[in-house]
RODO-2510 file (C-alpha; in nm, 4 decimals, decimal comma):
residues 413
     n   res          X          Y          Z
     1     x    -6,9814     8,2787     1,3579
     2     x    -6,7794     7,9930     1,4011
     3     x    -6,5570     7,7473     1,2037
     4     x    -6,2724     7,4837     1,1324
     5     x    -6,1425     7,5833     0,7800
     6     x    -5,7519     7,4876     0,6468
     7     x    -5,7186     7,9014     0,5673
     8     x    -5,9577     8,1570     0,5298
     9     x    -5,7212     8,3923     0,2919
    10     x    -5,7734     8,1366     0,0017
    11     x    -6,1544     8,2436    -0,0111
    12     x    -6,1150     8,4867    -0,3093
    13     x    -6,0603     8,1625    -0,5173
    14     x    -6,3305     8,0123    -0,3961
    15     x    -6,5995     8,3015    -0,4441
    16     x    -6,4949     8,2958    -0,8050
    17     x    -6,5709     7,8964    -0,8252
    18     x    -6,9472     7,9884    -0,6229
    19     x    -6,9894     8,2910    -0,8929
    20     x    -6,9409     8,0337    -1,1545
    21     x    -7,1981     7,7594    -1,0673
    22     x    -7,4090     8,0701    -0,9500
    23     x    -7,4340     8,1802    -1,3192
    24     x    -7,5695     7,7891    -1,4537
    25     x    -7,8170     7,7198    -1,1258
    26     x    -8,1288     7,9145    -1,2174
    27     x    -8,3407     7,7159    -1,0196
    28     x    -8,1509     7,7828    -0,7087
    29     x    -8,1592     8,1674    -0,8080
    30     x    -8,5615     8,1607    -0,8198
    31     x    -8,6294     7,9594    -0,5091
    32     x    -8,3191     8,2639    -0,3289
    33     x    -8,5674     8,5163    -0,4393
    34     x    -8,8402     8,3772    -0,2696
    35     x    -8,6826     8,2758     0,0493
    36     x    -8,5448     8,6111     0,0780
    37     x    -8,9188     8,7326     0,0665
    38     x    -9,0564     8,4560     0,2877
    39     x    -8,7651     8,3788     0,5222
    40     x    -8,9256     8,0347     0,6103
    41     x    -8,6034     7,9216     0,8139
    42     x    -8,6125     8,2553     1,0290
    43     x    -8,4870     8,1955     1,3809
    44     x    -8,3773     7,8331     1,2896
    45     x    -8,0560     7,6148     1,3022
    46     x    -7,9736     7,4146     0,9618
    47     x    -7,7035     7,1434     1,0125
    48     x    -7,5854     7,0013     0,6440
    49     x    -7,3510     6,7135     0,5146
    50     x    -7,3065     6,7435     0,1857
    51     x    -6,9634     6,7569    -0,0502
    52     x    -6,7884     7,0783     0,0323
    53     x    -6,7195     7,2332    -0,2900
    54     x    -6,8882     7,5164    -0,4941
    55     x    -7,2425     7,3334    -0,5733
    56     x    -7,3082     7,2951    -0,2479
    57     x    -7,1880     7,6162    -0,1468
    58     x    -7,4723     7,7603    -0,3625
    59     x    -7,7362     7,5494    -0,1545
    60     x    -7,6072     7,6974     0,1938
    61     x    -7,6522     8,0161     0,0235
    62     x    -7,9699     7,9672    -0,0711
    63     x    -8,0920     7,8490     0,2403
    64     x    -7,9126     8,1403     0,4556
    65     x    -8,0920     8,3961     0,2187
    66     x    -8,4155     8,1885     0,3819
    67     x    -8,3479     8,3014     0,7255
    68     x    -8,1420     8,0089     0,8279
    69     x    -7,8306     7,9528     1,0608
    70     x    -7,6019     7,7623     0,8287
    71     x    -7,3379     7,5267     1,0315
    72     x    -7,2264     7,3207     0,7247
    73     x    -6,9625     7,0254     0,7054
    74     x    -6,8581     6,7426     0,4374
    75     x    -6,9600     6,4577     0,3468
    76     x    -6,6127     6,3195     0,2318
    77     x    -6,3105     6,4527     0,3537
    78     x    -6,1827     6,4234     0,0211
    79     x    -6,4313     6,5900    -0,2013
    80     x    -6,3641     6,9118     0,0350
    81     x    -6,2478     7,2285    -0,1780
    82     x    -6,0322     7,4664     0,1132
    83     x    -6,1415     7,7430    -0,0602
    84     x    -6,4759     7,6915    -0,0851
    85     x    -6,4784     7,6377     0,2772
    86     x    -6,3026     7,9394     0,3549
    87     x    -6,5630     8,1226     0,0959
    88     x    -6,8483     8,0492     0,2901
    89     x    -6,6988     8,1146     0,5890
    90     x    -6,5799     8,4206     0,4727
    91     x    -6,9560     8,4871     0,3876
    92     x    -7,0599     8,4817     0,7356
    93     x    -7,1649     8,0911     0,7648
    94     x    -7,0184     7,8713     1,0062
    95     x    -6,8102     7,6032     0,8131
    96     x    -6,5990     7,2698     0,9428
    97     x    -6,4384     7,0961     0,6715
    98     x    -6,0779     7,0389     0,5606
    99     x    -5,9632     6,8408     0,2969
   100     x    -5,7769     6,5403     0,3483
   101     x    -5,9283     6,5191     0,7338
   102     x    -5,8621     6,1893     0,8598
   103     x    -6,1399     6,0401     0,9447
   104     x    -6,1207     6,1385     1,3402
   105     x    -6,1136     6,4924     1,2214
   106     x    -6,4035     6,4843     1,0156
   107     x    -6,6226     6,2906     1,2746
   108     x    -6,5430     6,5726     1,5122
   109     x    -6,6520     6,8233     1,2361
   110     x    -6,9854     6,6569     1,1952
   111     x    -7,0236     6,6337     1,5905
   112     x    -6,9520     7,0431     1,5569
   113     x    -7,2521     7,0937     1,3458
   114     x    -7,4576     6,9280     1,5657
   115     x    -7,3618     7,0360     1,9044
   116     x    -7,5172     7,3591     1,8152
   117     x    -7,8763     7,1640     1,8478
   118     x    -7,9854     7,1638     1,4755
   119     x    -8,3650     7,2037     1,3884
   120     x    -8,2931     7,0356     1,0295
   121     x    -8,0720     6,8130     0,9388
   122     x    -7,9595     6,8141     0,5257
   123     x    -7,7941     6,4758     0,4747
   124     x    -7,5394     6,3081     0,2508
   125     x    -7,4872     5,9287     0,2832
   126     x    -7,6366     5,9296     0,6643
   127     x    -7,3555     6,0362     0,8923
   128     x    -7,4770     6,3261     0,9997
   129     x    -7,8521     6,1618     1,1277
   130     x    -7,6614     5,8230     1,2517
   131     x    -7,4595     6,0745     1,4669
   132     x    -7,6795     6,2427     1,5967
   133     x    -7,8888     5,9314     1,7324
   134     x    -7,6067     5,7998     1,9096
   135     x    -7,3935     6,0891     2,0358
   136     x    -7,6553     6,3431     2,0800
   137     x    -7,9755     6,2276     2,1684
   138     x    -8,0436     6,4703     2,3838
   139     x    -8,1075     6,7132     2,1361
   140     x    -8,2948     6,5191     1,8872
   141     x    -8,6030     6,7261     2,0556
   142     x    -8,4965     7,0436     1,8783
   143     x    -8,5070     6,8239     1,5184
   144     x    -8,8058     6,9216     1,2877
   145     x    -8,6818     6,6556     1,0578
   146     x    -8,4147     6,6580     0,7446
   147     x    -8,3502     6,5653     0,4085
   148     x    -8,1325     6,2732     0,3098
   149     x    -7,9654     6,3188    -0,0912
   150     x    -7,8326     5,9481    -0,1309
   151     x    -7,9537     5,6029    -0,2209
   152     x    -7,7112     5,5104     0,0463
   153     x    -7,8417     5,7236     0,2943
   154     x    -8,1708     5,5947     0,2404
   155     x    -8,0949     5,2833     0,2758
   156     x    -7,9061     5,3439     0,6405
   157     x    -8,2457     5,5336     0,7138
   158     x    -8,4369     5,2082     0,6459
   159     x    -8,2749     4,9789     0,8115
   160     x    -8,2889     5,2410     1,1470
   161     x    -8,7133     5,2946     1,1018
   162     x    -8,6923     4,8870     1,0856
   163     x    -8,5254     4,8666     1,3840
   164     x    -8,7294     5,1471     1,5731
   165     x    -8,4480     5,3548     1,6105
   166     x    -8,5189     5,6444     1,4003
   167     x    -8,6598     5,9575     1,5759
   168     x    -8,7522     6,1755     1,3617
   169     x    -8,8802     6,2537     1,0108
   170     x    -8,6714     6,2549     0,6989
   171     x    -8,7681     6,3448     0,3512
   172     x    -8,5997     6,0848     0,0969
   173     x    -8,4666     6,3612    -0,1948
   174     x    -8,2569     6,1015    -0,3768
   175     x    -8,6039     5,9385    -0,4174
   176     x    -8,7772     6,2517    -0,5601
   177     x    -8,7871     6,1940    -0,9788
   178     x    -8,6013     6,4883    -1,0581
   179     x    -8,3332     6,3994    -0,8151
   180     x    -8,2260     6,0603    -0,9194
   181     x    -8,3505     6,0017    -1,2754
   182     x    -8,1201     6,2943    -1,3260
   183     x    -7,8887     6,3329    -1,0757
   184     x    -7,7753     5,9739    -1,0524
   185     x    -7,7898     5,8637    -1,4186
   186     x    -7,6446     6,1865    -1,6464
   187     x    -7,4543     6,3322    -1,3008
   188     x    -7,2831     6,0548    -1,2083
   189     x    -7,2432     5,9243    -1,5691
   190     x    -7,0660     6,2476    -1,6450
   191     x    -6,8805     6,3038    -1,3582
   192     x    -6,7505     6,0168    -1,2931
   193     x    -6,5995     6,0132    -1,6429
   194     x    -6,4614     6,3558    -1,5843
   195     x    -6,2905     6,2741    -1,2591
   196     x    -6,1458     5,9260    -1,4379
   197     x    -6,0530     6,1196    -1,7860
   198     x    -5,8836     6,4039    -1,5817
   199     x    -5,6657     6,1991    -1,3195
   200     x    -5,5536     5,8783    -1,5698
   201     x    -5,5149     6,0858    -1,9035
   202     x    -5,5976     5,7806    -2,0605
   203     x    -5,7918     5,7284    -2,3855
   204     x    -6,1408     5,5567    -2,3184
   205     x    -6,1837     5,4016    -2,6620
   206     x    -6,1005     5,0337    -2,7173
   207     x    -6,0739     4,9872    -2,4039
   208     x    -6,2824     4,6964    -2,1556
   209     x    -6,4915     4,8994    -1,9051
   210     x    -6,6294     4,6719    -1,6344
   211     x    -6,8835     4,8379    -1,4148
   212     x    -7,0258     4,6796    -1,1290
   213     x    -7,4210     4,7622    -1,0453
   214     x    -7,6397     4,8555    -1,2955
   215     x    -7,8838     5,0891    -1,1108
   216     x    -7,9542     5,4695    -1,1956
   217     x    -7,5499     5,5535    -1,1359
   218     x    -7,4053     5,1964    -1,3031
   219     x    -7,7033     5,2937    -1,5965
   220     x    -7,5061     5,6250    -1,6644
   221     x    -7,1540     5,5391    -1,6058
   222     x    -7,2106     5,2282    -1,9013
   223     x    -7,4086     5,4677    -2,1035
   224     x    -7,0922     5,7256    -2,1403
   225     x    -6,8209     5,4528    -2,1331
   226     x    -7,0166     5,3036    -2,4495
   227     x    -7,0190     5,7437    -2,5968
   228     x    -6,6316     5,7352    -2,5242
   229     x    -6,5995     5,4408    -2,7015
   230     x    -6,5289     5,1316    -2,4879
   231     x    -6,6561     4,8056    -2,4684
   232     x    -6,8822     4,7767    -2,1435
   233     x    -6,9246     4,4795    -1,9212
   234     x    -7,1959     4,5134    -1,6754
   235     x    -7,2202     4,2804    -1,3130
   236     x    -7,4885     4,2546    -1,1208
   237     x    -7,6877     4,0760    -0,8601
   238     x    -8,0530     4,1845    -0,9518
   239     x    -8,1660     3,9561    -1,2442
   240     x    -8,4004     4,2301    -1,3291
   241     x    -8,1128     4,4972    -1,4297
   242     x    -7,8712     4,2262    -1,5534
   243     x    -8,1146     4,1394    -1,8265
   244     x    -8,2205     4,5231    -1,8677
   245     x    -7,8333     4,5209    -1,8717
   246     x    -7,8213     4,2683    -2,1662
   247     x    -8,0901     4,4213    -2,3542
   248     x    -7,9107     4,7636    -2,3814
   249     x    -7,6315     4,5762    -2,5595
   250     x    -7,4202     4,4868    -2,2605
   251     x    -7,2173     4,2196    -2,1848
   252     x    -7,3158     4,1126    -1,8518
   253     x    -7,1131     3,8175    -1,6462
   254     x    -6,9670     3,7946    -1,2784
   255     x    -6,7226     4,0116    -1,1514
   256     x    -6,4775     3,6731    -1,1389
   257     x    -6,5459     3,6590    -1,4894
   258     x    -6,4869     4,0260    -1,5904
   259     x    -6,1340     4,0469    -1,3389
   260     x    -5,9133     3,9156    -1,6039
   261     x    -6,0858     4,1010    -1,9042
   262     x    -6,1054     4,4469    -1,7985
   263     x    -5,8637     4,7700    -1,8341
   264     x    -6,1087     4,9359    -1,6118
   265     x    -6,3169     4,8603    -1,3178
   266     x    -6,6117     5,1362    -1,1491
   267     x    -6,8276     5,0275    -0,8670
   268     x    -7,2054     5,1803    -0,7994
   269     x    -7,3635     4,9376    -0,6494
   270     x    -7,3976     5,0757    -0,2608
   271     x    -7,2715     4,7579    -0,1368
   272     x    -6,9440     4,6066     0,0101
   273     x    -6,6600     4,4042    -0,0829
   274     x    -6,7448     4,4248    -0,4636
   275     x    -6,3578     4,4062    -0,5514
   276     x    -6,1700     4,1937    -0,3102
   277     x    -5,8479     4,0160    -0,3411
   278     x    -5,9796     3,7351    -0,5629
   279     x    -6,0332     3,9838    -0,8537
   280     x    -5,6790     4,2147    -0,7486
   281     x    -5,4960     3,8878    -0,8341
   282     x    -5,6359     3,7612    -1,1394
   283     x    -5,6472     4,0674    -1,2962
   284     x    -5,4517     4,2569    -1,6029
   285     x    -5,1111     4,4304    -1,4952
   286     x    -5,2300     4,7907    -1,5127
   287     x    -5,5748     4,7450    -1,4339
   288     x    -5,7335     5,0401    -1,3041
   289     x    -6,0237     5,0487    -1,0827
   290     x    -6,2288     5,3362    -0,8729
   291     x    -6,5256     5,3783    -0,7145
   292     x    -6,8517     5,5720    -0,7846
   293     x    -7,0491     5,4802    -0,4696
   294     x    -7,0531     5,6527    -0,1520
   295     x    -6,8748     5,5055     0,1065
   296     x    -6,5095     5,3639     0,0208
   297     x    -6,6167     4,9801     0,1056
   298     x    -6,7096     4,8903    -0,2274
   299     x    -6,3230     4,8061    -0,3481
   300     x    -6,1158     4,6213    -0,1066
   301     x    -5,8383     4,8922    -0,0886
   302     x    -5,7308     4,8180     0,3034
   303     x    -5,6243     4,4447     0,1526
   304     x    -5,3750     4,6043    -0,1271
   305     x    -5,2171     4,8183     0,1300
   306     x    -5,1596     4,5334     0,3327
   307     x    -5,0473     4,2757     0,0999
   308     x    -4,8545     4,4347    -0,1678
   309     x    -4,5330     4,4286    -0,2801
   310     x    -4,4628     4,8152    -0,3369
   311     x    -4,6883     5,1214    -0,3507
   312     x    -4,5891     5,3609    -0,5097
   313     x    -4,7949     5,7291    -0,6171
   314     x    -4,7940     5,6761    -0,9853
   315     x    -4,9808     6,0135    -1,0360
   316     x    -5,1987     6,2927    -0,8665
   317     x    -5,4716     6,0881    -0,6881
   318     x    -5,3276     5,7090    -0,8022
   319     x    -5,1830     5,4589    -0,6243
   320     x    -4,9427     5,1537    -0,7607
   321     x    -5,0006     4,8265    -0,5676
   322     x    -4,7478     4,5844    -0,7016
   323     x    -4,8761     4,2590    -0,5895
   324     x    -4,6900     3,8908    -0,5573
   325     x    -4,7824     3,7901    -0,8958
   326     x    -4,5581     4,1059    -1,0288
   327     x    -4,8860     4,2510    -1,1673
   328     x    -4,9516     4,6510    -1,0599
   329     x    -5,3249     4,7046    -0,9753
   330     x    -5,3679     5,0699    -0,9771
   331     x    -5,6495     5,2824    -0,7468
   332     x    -5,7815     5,6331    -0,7992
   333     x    -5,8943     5,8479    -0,5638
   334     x    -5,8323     5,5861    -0,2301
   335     x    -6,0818     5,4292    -0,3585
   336     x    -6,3561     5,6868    -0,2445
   337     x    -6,5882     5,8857    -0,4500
   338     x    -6,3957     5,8976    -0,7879
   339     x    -6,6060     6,1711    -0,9526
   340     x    -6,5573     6,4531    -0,5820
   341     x    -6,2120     6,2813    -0,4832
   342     x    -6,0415     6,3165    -0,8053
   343     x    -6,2808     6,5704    -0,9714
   344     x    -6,5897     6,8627    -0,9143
   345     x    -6,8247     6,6289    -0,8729
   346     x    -7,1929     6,6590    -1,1324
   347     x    -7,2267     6,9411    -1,3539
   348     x    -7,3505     7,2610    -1,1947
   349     x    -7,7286     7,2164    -1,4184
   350     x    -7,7377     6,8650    -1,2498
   351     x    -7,6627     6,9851    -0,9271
   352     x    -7,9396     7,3033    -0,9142
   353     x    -8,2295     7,0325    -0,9794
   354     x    -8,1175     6,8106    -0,7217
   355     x    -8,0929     7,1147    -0,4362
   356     x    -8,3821     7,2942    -0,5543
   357     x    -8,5325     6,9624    -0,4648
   358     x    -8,3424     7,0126    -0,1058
   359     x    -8,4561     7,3319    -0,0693
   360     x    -8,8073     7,2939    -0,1278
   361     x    -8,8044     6,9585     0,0795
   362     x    -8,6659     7,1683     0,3728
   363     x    -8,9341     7,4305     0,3484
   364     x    -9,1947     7,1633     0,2790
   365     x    -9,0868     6,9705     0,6207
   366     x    -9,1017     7,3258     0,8144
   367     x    -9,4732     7,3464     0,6829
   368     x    -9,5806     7,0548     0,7353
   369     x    -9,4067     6,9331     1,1009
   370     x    -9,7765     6,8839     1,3047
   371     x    -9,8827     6,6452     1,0286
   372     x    -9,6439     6,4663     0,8591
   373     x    -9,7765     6,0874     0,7759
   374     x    -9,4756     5,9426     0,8711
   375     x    -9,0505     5,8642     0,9401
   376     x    -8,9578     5,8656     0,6041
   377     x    -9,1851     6,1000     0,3466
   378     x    -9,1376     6,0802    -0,0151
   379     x    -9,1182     6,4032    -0,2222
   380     x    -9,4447     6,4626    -0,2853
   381     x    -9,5414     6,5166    -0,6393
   382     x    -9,5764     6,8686    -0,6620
   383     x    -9,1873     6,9880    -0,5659
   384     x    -9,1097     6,7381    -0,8488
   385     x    -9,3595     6,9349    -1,1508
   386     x    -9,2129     7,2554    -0,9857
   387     x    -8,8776     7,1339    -1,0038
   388     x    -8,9243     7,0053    -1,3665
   389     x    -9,1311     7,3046    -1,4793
   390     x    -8,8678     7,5515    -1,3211
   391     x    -8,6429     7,4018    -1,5375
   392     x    -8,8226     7,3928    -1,8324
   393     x    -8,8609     7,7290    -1,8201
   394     x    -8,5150     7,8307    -1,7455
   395     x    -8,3783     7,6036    -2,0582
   396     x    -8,6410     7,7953    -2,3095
   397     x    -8,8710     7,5017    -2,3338
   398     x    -9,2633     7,5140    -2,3542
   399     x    -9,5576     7,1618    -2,2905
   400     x    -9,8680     7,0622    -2,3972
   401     x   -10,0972     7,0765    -2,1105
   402     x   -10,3831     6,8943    -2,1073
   403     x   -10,7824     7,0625    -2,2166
   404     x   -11,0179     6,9982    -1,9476
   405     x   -11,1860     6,7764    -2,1553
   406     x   -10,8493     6,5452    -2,1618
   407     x   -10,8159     6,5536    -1,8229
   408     x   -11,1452     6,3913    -1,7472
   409     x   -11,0566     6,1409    -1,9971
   410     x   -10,7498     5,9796    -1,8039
   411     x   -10,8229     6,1000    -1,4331
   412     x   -11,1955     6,0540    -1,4756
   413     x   -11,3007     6,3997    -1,2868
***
């Protein structure tokens, strides 16, 4: 056992965060059972990217009890938890994450996890795949395949089986239905609220929300803003979700529109340069803005710390940027992932659909490595019912199912 951890004596602390989630994932806990039974990752090498904090912990766990040889890392160096590191070291898992790395020392974290010639790879955002195609292709041969949890991820995934460069297969979880239509619309719309509430201590109510995208994540960060009170402006690009936008009661207009309107600005759209210097100087004095996608790209922080007057920390994960026009533009979390850089990230329910789906994807791939159709697999349908049934059941809730006579009504057999 191996690892880079900031201190391994702060693992009590962290145990007692893993305990916590442990007691609201059931999912996670029925899928343990059987992988302790099966051991379907027995005699193989697991390399996984994901958010180092207690959630995630629970998913190493789980896929440990399966037989596997955990070497886990972040996907953030900010949304790292030291003691939940040290915790699963501490368990016996090889761990490399510290929070606040710069961004050299997380690189060579992720290169750590998959120096040890990984046979799957669990993904979060695309790092960990994109390094090992160009750092480490010599050991792509021992890859089986992975799992890749983010829209963004996907996308990078895409755009590599376009250009011919992807070499092996990858399941696309964020695409599975009980990943995103849950994780990515009430997880994100929650959490991202929580991180916001807990670093500003600001009231939400009365205020102008502007968020920018208005996919599954945008969807649930308006829906809560509009809960808590505020009045939401949407942006967009897609005409599609601006008028889906409009419809749900919306005010949609262009970000140069919404600068000098809103208190509070959150991106999701998986893009770049969404906030750039045109909307920093027309906007408010106090205007607040974050991001809830997954790179740091999507608000142009690197121009504020290069053309402002004074910085100053105004608070616990918030910077001041007073700029030329005497107007402070205020950032939370460095612009990273607001709801892991200044919070827990989703709720631990959200989380135990969204890495059953992992888990089962993982064992899935093992199964099926001689005859997989293709690069990039969708979730196929039945991890999804057995996601959703699992839990169903664990939440006390009972279905209709269908009579026989039903089902040859709509399927015809």
């Amino acid at each position: 056992m191996s690892s880079h951890i900031r201190d391994i004596n702060l693992w009590e602390s962290g145990a007692q965060k893993i305990i916590w989630v442990r007691n609201h994932m059931p999912l996670l806990d029925s899928i343990e059972q059987e992988f302790l039974k099966t051991k379907p990752f027995a005699g193989l090498k697991i390399a996984l990217s994901v958010h180092m904090e207690a959630k995630t912990a629970r998913l190493c766990l789980c896929l440990a009890a399966g037989g596997a040889e955990m070497y886990a890392t972040g996907c953030n160096p900010l949304s790292t938890q030291d003691d939940v590191a040290a915790a699963l070291a501490w368990k016996g898992l090889n761990v490399f994450a510290v929070h606040g790395a710069t961004m050299a020392e997380y690189e060579e974290d992720l290169r750590r996890v998959l120096e040890v010639g990984p046979n799957i790879i669990i993904d979060d955002g695309g790092d960990l795949v994109t390094l090992m195609h160009k750092e480490f292709p010599h050991l792509i041969p021992n890859v089986i395949g992975g799992c890749e949890e983010t829209t963004t991820g996907i996308l990078r995934l895409k755009a590599m089986e376009r250009a011919g460069t992807l070499k092996f297969p990858m399941m696309l979880v964020n695409d599975a239905d009980c990943k995103h239509l849950f994780d990515n619309r009430y997880g994100t719309g929650q959490s991202v609220w929580n991180g916001i509430n807990r670093t500003t201590n600001l009231i939400v109510a009365g205020k102008d929300v502007v968020v920018a995208g208005y996919g599954l994540c945008g969807k649930g960060i308006a829906m809560r803003a509009k809960g808590l009170g505020a009045r939401v402006i949407v942006t967009e690009v897609d005409p599609v979700k601006a008028l889906e936008a409009a419809m749900d009661g919306f005010r949609v207009m262009t970000m140069a529109d919404a600068a000098p309107i809103g208190d509070l600005f959150i991106t999701a759209t998986g893009c770049k340069d969404v906030i750039t210097a045109r909307e920093f100087l027309s906007m408010k004095d106090g205007a607040i803005c974050c991001n809830a996608g997954h790179f740091d790209v999507e608000v142009d922080v690197a121009w504020l710390r290069t053309h402002h007057v004074k910085r100053h920390e105004a608070r616990q994960n918030i910077e001041g940027f007073l700029l030329e026009n005497n107007h402070t533009i205020y950032i939370l979390g460095e612009g990273r992932l607001v709801n892991l850089a200044a919070g827990d990230g989703h709720p631990a329910e959200i989380m135990d659909m969204s890495f059953a789906i992992q888990a089962l994807s993982a064992r899935w791939l093992l199964e099926h490595r001689d005859t997989l159709p293709a690069l990039l697999n969708n979730v196929p349908a039945e991890i999804d019912r057995d996601v959703a049934f699992r839990k169903l059941h664990a939440d006390g809730i009972t279905i209709d199912t269908l009579t026989p006579e039903q089902h040859r009504y709509i399927y015809g057999d």
